[in-house]
N, C-alpha and C positions, 0 to 999 in steps of 0.2 A: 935265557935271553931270547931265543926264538920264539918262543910261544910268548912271551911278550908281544914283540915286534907282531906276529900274527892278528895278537888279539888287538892292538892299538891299530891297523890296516884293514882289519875288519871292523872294527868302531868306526875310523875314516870313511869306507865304505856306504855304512849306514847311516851316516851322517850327509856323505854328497850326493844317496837317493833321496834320503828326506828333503832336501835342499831342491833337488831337480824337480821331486813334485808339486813342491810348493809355489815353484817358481812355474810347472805347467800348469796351477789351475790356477795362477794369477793373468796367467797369460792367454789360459781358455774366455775365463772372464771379460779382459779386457775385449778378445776377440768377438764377443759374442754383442758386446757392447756395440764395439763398429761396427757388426752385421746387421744386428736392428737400427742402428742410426740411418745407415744408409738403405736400408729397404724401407724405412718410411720414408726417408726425401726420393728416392725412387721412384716410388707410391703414385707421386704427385705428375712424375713426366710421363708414367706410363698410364696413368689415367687421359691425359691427352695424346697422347702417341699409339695407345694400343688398345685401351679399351673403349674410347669414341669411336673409334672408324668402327669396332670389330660390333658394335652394340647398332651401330646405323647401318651395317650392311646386311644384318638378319632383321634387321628391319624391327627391333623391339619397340617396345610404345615410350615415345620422349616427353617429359614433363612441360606444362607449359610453362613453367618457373624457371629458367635458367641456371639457376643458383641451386636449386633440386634438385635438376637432373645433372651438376656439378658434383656433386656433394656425392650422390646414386654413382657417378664415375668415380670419384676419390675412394670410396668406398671400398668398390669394386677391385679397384687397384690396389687398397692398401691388403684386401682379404689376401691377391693373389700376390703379397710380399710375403705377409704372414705364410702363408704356407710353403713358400721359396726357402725365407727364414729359417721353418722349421725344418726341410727337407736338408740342408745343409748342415744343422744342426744333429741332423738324425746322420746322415753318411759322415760326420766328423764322428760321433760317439762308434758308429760301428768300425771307421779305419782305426781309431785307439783301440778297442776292444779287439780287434783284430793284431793289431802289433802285440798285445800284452797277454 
């Protein structure tokens, strides 16, 4: 009866990790999902907030198109989400890799 009771606690077991993993890469997923939503809506205030002032006080050369050298800021902002994005993504995999 005990090595029953063992082996049915140990099947339990491996049942509520499989369970917990499944449930962490549904949850990475989801996570990863809201991290790119919001760095591309981001994108768009920091192209006005941070990378117009920061591009007109080195004094780079401005489009005469307005809409072009818009597009040249959005751009600009969406690269440095993208790489936020991934920089987040990169120290998320090393803290798991790090716990496991």
């Amino acid at each position: 009866m005990p090595e029953l009771e063992a082996r049915i606690n140990q099947r339990l077991d491996l049942q509520l990790d499989e369970l917990s993993r499944i449930y962490n890469v549904s949850n990475n997923s989801m996570n990863r999902l809201i991290a790119i939503t919001f760095g591309l809506i981001a994108s768009f205030s920091l192209s006005n907030r941070v990378v117009e002032p920061v591009w007109l006080s080195f004094g780079f050369p401005i489009s005469d198109d307005q809409n072009t050298q818009f597009l040249l800021y959005i751009a600009i902002a969406l690269s440095i989400s993208i790489v936020l994005i991934a920089l987040v993504f990169i120290i998320n995999k090393y803290i798991v890799t790090k716990k496991g």
